[in-house]
N, C-alpha and C positions, 0 to 999 in steps of 0.2 A: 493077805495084804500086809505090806508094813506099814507100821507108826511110828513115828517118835517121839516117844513120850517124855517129858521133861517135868524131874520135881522141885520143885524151890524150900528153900527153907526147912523147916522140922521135918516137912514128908522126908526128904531126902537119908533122915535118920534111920539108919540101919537095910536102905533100902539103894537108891542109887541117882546120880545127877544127872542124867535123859541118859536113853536107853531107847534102840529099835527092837520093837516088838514083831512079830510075827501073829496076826491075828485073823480068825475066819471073817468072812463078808459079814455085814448087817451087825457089827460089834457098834455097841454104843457106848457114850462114855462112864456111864452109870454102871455096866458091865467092867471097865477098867478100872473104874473109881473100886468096886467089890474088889476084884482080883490082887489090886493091894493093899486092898486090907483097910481102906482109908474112912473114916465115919464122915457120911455125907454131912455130916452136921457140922465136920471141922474144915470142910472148905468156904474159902474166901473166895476163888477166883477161878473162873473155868475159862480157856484162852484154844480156842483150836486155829490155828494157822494166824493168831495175832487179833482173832475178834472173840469178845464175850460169846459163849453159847451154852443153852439148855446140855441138862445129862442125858438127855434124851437122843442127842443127834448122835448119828449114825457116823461113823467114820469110814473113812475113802483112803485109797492109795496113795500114799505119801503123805497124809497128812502129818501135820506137828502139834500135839495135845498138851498144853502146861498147868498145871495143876498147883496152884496157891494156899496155905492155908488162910486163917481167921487170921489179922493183928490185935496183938492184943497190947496193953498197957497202958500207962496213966501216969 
C-alpha cells in the first residue's frame, strides 16, 4: 500500500520532506516511526490524514502520515 509520509522540522535532517512509501498491509505508525530511525521520545506530533492519532493505528491506502518533533526553547 502506499503512504505519504511527511517530516517537519529536524526529522527532516539528513532524511527527507514527505516521501511515498511503499509499505505491506497492517503497518502501523510505531513501525514507521522505528524505520526512520526516529526516538519515540522526540516526537511532538502524530497527524495521519490531518487528525492527532496513537502509534499504534494501522495505516490504509493512501493515507498522509506527518510526523513532528518536540519544540523546544525559552
Amino acid at each position: 500500500m502506499k503512504v505519504l509520509i511527511k517530516l517537519f522540522a529536524t526529522f527532516r535532517n539528513e532524511r527527507f520532506k514527505q516521501e511515498e512509501k511503499d509499505l505491506p498491509p497492517g503497518t502501523t505508525i510505531r513501525q514507521v516511526v522505528a524505520q526512520l530511525e526516529i526516538a519515540e521520545e522526540a516526537l511532538g506530533m502524530v497527524m495521519l490524514n490531518g487528525r492527532h492519532t496513537p502509534l499504534d493505528q494501522e495505516l490504509s491506502e493512501g493515507d498522509t502520515l506527518s510526523l513532528f518533533p518536540l519544540v523546544g526553547g525559552g
